[in-house]
C-alpha positions as CSV (number, residue, x, y, z in Angstrom):
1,X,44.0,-21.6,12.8
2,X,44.2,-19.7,9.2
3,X,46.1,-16.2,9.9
4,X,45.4,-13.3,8.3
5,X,47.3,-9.8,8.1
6,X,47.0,-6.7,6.6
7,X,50.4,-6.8,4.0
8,X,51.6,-3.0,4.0
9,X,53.2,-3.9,0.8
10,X,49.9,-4.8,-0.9
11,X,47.9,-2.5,1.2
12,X,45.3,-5.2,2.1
13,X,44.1,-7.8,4.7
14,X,45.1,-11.1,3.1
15,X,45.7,-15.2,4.2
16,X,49.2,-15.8,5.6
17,X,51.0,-18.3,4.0
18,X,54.3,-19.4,4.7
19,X,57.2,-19.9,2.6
20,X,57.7,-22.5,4.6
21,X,55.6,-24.6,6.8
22,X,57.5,-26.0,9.5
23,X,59.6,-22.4,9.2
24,X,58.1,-19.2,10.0
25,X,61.0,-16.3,10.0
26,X,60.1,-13.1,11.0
27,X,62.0,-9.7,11.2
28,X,61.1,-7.0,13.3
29,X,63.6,-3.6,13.5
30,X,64.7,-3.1,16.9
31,X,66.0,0.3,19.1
32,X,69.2,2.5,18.1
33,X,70.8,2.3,21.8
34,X,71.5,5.5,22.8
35,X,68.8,6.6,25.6
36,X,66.4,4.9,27.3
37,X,63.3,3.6,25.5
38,X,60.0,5.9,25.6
39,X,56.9,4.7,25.3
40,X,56.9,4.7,20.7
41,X,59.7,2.3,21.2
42,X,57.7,0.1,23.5
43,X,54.4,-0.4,21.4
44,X,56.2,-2.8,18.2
45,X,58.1,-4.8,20.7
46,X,54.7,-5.7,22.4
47,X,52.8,-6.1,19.3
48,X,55.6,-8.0,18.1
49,X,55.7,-9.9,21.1
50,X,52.3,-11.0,20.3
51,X,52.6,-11.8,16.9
52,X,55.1,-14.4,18.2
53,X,53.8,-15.8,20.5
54,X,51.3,-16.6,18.3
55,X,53.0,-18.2,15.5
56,X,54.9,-20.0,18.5
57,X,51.6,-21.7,19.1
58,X,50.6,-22.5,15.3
59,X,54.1,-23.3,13.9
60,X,56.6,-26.4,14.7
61,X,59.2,-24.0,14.2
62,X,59.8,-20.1,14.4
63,X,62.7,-17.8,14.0
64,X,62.5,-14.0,15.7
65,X,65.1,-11.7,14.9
66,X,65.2,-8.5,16.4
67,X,68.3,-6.2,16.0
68,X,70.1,-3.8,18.3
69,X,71.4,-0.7,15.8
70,X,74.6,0.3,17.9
71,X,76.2,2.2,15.6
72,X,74.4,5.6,14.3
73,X,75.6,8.8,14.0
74,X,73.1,9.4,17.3
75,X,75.2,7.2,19.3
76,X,78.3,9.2,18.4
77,X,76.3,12.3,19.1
78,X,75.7,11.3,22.5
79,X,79.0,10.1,22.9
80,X,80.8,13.6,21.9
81,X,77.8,15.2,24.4
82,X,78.6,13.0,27.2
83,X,82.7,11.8,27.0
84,X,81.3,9.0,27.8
85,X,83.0,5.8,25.5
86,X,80.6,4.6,22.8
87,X,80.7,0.8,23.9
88,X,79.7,1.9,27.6
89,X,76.7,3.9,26.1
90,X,75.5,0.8,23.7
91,X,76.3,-1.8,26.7
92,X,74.8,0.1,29.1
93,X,71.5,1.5,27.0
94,X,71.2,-2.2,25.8
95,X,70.7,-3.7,29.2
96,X,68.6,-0.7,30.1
97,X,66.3,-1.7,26.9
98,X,66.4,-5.4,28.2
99,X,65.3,-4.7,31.8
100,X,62.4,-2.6,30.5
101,X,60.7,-4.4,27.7
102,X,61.0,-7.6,30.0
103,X,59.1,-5.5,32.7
104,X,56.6,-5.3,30.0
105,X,56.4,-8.5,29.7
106,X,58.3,-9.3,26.4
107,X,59.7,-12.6,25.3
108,X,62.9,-12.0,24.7
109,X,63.7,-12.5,20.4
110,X,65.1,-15.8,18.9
111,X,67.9,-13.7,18.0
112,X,69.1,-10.6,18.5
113,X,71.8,-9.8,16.2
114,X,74.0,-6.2,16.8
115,X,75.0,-4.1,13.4
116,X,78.7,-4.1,15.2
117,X,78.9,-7.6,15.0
118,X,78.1,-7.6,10.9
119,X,79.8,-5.6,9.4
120,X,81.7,-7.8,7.2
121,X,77.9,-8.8,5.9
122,X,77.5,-5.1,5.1
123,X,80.2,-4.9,2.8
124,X,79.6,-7.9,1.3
125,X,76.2,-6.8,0.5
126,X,77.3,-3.6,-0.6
127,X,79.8,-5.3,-3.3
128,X,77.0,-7.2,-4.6
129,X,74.9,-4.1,-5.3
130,X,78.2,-2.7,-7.1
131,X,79.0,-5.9,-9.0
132,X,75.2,-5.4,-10.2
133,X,75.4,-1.9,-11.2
134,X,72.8,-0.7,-8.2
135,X,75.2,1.0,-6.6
136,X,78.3,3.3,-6.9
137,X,81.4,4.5,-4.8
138,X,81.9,8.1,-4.7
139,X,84.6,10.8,-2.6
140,X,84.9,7.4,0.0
141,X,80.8,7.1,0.2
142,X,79.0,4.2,-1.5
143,X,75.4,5.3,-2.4
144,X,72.4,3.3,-4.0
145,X,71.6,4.2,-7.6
146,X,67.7,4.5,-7.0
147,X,67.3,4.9,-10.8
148,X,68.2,1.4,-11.3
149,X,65.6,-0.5,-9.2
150,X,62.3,0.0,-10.8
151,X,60.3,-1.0,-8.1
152,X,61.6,1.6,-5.8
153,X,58.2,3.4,-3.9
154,X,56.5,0.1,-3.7
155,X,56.1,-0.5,-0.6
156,X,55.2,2.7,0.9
157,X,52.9,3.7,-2.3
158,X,54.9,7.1,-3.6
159,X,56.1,8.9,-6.5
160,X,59.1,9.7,-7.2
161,X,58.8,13.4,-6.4
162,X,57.4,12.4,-3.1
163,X,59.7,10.2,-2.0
164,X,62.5,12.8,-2.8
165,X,60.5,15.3,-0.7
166,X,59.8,12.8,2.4
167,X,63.2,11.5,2.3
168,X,64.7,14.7,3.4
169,X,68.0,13.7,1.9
170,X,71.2,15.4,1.8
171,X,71.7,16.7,-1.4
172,X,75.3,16.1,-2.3
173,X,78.0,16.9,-4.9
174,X,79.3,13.5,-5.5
175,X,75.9,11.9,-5.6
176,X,74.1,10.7,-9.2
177,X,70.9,11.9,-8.0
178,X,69.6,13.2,-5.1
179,X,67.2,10.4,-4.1
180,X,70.6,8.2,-3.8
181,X,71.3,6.8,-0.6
182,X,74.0,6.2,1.3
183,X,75.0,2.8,2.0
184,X,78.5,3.5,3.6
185,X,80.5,6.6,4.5
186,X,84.3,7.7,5.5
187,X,85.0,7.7,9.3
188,X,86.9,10.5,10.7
189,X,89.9,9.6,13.4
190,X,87.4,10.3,16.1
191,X,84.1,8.9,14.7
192,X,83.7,4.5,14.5
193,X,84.8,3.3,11.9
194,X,85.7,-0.4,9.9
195,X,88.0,-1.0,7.0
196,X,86.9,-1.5,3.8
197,X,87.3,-1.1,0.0
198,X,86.1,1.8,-0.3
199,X,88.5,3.7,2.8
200,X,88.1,3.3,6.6
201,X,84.1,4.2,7.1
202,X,81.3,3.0,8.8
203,X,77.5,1.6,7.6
204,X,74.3,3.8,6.7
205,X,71.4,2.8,8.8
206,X,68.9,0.9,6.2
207,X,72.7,-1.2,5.2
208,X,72.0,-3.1,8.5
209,X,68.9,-4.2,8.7
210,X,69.2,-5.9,5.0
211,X,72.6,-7.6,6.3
212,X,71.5,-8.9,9.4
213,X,68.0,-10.1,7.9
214,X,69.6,-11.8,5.1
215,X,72.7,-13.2,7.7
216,X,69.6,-15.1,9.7
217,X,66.3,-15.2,7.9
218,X,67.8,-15.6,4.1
219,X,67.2,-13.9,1.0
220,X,63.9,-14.0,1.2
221,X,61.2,-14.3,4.5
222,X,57.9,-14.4,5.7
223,X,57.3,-11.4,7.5
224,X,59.0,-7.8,8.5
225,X,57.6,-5.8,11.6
226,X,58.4,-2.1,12.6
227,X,56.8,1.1,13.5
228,X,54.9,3.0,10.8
229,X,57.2,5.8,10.9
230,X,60.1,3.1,9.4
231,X,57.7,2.2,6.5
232,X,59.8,5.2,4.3
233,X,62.7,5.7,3.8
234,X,63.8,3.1,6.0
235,X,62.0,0.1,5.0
236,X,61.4,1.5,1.3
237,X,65.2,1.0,1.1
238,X,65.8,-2.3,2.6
239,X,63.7,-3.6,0.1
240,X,65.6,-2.0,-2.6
241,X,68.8,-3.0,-1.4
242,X,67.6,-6.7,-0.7
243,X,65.7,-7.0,-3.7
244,X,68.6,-5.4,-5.9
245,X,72.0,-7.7,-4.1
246,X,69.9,-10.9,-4.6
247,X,67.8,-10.4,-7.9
248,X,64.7,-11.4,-5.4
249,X,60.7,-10.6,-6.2
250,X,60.5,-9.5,-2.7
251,X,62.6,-9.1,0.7
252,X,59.5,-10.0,3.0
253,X,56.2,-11.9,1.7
254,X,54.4,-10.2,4.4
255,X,55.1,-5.9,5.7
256,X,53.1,-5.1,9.4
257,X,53.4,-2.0,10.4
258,X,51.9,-1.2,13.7
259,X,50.5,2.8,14.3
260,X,52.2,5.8,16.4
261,X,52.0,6.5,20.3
262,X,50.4,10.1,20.9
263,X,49.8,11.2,24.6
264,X,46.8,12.8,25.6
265,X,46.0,13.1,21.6
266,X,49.3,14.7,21.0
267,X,52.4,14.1,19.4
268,X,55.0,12.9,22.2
269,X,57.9,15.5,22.2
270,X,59.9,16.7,24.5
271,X,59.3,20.4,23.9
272,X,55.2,19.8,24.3
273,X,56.6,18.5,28.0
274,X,54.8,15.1,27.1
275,X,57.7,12.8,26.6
276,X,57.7,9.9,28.4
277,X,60.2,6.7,28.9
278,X,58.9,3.3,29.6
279,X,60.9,3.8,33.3
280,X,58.5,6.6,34.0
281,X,55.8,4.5,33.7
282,X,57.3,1.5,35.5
283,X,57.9,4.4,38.4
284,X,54.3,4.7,39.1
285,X,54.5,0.9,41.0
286,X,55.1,-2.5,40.7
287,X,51.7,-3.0,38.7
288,X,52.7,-0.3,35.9
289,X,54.6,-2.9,33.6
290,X,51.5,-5.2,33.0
291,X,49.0,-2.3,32.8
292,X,51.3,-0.6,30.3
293,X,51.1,-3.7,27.8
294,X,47.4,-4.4,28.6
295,X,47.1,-0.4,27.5
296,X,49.0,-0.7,24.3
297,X,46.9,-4.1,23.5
298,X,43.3,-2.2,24.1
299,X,44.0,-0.8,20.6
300,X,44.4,-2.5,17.8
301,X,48.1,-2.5,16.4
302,X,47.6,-0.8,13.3
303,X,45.4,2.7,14.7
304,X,46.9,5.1,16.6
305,X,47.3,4.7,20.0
306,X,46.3,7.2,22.7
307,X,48.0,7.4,26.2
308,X,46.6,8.9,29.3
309,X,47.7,7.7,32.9
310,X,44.2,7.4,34.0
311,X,43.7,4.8,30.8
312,X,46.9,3.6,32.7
313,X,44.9,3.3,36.1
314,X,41.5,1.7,33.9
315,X,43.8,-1.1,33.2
316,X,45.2,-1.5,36.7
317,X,41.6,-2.1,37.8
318,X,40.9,-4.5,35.3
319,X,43.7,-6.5,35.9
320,X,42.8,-6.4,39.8
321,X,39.8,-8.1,38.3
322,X,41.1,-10.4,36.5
323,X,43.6,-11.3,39.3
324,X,40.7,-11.6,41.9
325,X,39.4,-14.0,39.6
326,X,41.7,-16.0,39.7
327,X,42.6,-15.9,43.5
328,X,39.0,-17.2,43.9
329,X,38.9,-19.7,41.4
330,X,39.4,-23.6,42.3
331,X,41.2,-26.2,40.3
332,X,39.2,-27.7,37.5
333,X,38.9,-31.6,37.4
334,X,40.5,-31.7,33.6
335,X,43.1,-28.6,33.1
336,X,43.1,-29.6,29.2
337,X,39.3,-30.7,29.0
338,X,37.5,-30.5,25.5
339,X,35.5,-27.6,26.9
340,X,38.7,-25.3,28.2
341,X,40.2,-25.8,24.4
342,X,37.1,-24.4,22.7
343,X,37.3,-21.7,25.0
344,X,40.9,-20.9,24.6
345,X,40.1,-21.1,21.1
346,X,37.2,-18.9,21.1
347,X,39.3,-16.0,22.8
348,X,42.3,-16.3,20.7
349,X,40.4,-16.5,17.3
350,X,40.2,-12.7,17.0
351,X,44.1,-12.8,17.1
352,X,43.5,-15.2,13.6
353,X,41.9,-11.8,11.8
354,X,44.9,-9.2,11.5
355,X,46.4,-9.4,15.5
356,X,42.9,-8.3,16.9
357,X,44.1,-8.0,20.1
358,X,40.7,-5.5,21.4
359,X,38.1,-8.4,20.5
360,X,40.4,-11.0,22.0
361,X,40.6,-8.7,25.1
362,X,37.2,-8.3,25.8
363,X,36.2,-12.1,25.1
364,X,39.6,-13.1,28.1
365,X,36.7,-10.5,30.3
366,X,33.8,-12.6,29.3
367,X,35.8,-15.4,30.6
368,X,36.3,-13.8,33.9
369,X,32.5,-13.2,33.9
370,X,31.6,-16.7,33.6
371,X,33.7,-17.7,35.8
372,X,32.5,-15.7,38.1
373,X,29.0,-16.7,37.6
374,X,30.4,-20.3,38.3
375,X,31.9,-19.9,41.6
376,X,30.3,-16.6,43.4
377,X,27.1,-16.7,41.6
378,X,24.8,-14.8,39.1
379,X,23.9,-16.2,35.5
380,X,26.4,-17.5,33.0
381,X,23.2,-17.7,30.1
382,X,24.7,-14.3,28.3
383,X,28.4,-15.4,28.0
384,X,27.5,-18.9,27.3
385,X,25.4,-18.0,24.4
386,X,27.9,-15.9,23.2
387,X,31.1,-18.3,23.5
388,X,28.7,-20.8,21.9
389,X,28.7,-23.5,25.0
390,X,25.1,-25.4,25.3
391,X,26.3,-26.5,29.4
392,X,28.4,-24.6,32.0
393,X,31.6,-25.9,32.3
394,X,32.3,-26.9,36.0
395,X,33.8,-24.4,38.0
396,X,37.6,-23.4,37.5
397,X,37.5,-24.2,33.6
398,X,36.8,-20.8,32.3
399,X,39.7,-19.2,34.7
400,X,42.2,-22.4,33.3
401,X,41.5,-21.3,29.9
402,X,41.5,-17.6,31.0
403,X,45.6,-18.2,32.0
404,X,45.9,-20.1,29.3
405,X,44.8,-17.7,26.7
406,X,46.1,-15.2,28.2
407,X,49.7,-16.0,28.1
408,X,49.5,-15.5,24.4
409,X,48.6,-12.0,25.2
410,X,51.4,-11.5,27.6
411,X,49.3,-10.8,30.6
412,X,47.3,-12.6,33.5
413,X,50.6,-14.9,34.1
414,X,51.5,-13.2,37.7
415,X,50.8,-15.0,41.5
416,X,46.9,-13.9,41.7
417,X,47.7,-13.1,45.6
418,X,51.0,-11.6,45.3
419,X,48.9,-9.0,42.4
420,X,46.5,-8.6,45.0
421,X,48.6,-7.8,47.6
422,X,50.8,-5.3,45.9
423,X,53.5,-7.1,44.5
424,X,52.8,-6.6,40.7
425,X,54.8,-8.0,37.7
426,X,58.8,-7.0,39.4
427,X,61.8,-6.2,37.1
428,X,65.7,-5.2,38.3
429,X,66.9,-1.9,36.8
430,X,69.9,-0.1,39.0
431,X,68.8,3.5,40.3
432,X,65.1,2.5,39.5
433,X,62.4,2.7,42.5
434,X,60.6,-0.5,41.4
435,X,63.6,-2.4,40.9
436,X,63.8,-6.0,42.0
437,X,65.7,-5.6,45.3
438,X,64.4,-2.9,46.8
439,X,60.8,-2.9,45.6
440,X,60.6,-6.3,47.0
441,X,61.8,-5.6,50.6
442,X,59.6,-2.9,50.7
443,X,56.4,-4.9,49.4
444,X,57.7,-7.9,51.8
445,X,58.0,-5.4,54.8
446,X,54.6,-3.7,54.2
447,X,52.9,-7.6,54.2
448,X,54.7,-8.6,57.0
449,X,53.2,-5.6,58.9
450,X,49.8,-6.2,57.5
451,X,50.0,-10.4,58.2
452,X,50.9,-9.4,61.6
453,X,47.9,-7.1,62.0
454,X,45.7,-9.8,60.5
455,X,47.2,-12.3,63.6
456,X,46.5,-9.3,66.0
457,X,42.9,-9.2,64.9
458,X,42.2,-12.9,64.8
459,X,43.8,-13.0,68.3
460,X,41.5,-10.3,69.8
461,X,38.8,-12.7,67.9
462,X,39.7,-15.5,69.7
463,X,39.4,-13.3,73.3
464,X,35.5,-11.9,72.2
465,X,37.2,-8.4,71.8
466,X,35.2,-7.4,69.3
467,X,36.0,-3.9,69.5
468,X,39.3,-4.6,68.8
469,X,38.7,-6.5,65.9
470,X,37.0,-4.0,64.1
471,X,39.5,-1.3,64.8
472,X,42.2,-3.5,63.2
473,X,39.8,-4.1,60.2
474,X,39.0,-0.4,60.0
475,X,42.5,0.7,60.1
476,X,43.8,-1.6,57.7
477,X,41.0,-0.6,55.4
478,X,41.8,3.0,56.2
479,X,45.1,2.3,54.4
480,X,43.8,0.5,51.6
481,X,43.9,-3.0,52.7
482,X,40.7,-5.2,52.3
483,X,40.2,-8.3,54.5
484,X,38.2,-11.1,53.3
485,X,36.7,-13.8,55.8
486,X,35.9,-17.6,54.6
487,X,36.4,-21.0,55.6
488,X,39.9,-21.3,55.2
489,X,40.4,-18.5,56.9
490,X,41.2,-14.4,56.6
491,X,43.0,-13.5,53.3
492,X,43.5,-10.0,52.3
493,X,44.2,-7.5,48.8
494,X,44.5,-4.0,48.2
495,X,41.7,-1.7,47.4
């Protein structure tokens, strides 16, 4: 499968080839952990996720590094807001972050390296760039000399005057010029802080990700992930800094850069009333968490991205379908036939053209169309035609290679019956009303009090009371329970 991306560095969709072979590294900026993620911060760990998952299946060997950024001038803010002690804030936000992007369904990064923990990088980085005249010390700050990096604006396309304008930098006495940077600045007694040549200080942000990149990837990778909003300054700058410590032609072969989150075709902010966490969506049920990452893959990565909670609700239906699918679908007589590779191949091809996860999307519900053709009935011609298949496949095959496909995408991996039935895709987070222990019990006690009903009503079967029977059908229907009669018996899902 030959992968092509759109490069945001050369600003068009070319072939992906790695620097190495049997070694894809890839970089993606991860959250500043000072409040719990919102819905923005969720969309380039999924699409990330993806990406992944992906190379997982082409490559013999991949490297994911994600970071955790927990030390920011934020973090202290929140801190001096709160009392609360810095480490408890990071610890506590980072577990938070961990509980919810695994609720989405996200792999969890090959490594996931904290800025805390590389400091010592930092300053070595940072006496490379002075050794080679890119950067300068100044009143206990270091700053990068933009002047002396040529290439500076590259990636995200500017001019000089409009990267001094977009920077929105602080326009300081000591500095040469104002486009410099800071790279590392003095601590106070009450702020974090690290010892180092230059006084007791702490990192800037765009320091980190170049240290902890270069610490686990090298001086030079394959590809760098983030949000579009990170393309300048904050990307624009790792490159400099890279590129400049290491006299490399580029930090990253490949830049993606996935599109922003609006809500309701607005701008998510807190004063609009619009903001929204990734918990507030997992509050709305056990189901949320898959729907969610189906929602963010319906568009592709790259455009922006529009949520509503009745798109949220769209996909909750069509993952009912996809689940009822495959409840109803029997075991194939070859789970790795010829026929269930070409169709696993045929859905995840899209992925092969820039990440397109909306074609591959709508080719896993042609899938769930033919198999539904095969097993309840109704004509398979259409789909075939499409997929490219001269013969049906026997009956299972297209749901095996539905799961199969699927996984790449993150989705369709639950218990088809325990979907059905209410239990959803469940995740632990303390305090939080779908969390593990509690949203369980209550699922468990809501089927056992259904299952029970379901005996009752067989029972008054048994005895002719049909009367009976069909008021226990029509009250469980009543509360959104559908009972389904075959020949192995009564099984039931929720409307």
């Amino acid at each position: 499968m030959k992968l092509r991306f759109h490069n945001s560095l050369t600003r068009r969709v070319e072939d992906f080839t790695p620097l190495d072979p049997g070694h894809v590294r890839l970089y993606v900026c991860g959250p500043t952990v000072y409040d719990l993620a919102h819905l923005g911060n969720a969309r380039p760990v999924v699409v990330f996720d993806v990406l992944a998952r992906l190379l997982r299946r082409i490559y013999p060997r991949i490297t994911y590094v994600r970071n955790i950024t927990d030390v920011d001038d934020k973090i202290n803010a929140r801190a001096r807001e709160t009392g609360e002690p810095i480490a408890a804030i990071t610890s506590r936000t980072t577990a938070d972050f961990h509980r919810d992007m695994a609720a989405l369904g996200c792999l969890p990064p090959d490594v996931e390296p904290t800025a805390t923990g590389h400091i010592r990088e930092m300053i070595a980085l940072i006496e490379r760039l002075i050794a080679r005249g890119h950067a300068y010390a100044a009143e206990g700050h270091v700053l990068f000399r933009v002047a002396s990096f040529p290439d500076y604006g590259k990636l995200s396309g500017r001019s000089p005057d409009e990267l001094l304008a977009g920077a929105r930098v602080e326009v300081a006495a000591y500095k040469e010029s104002p486009g410099d940077f800071v790279l590392w600045k003095p601590s106070d007694a009450d702020t974090p802080g690290w010892d180092s040549p230059w006084g007791r200080g702490r990192p800037g942000w765009h320091i980190e990700c170049s240290a902890m990149s270069w610490r686990h990837l090298g001086e030079s990778f394959d590809i760098h992930g983030g949000g579009h909003d990170l393309l300048f300054p904050h990307h624009e700058n790792e490159v400099a800094q890279s590129r400049a410590a290491f006299g490399t032609p580029f930090m990253a072969h490949t830049w993606l850069h996935n599109g922003m989150l609006l809500v309701d075709g607005e701008k998510m902010s807190k004063s609009l009333g619009n903001f929204l966490t990734v918990r507030d969506i997992l509050a709305r049920g056990p189901w949320a968490g898959e729907a969610f990452r189906l929602l963010l893959l319906r568009t592709h990565y790259r455009a922006a991205l529009d949520f509503s909670f009745d798109a949220l609700e769209e996909c909750k239906a069509e993952l009912d379908g996809h689940y009822a699918m495959l409840k109803r679908a029997p075991e194939p007589p070859d789970r790795d036939s010829p026929v269930i590779r070409q169709l696993v191949d045929w859905v995840l091809a899209p992925l092969a053209d820039d990440l397109n996860t909306p074609l591959a999307l709508a080719r896993l519900r042609d899938l769930r169309t033919l198999e539904n053709a095969l097993t309840v009935g109704g004509s398979a011609a259409v789909v075939l035609s499409r997929i490219g298949l001269g013969a049906e496949p026997p009956p299972g095959a297209a749901a095996t290679a539905f799961r199969k496909a699927a996984e790449v995408l993150g989705i369709g991996q639950g218990d088809a019956k325990g979907w059905l039935q209410g239990a959803g895709r469940m995740h632990e987070a303390s305090g939080h009303a779908t969390g593990t222990g509690r949203a369980t019990a209550a699922v468990a006690a809501t089927n056992t009090s259904i299952e029970a009903a379901i005996a009752a009503r067989l029972a008054a079967r048994a005895a002719k009371n049909w009367a009976e029977a069909d008021r226990i059908r029509d009250d469980l229907k009543a509360q959104g329970v559908i009972l389904e009669d075959g020949p192995s018996g009564t099984s039931w899902r929720r409307a």
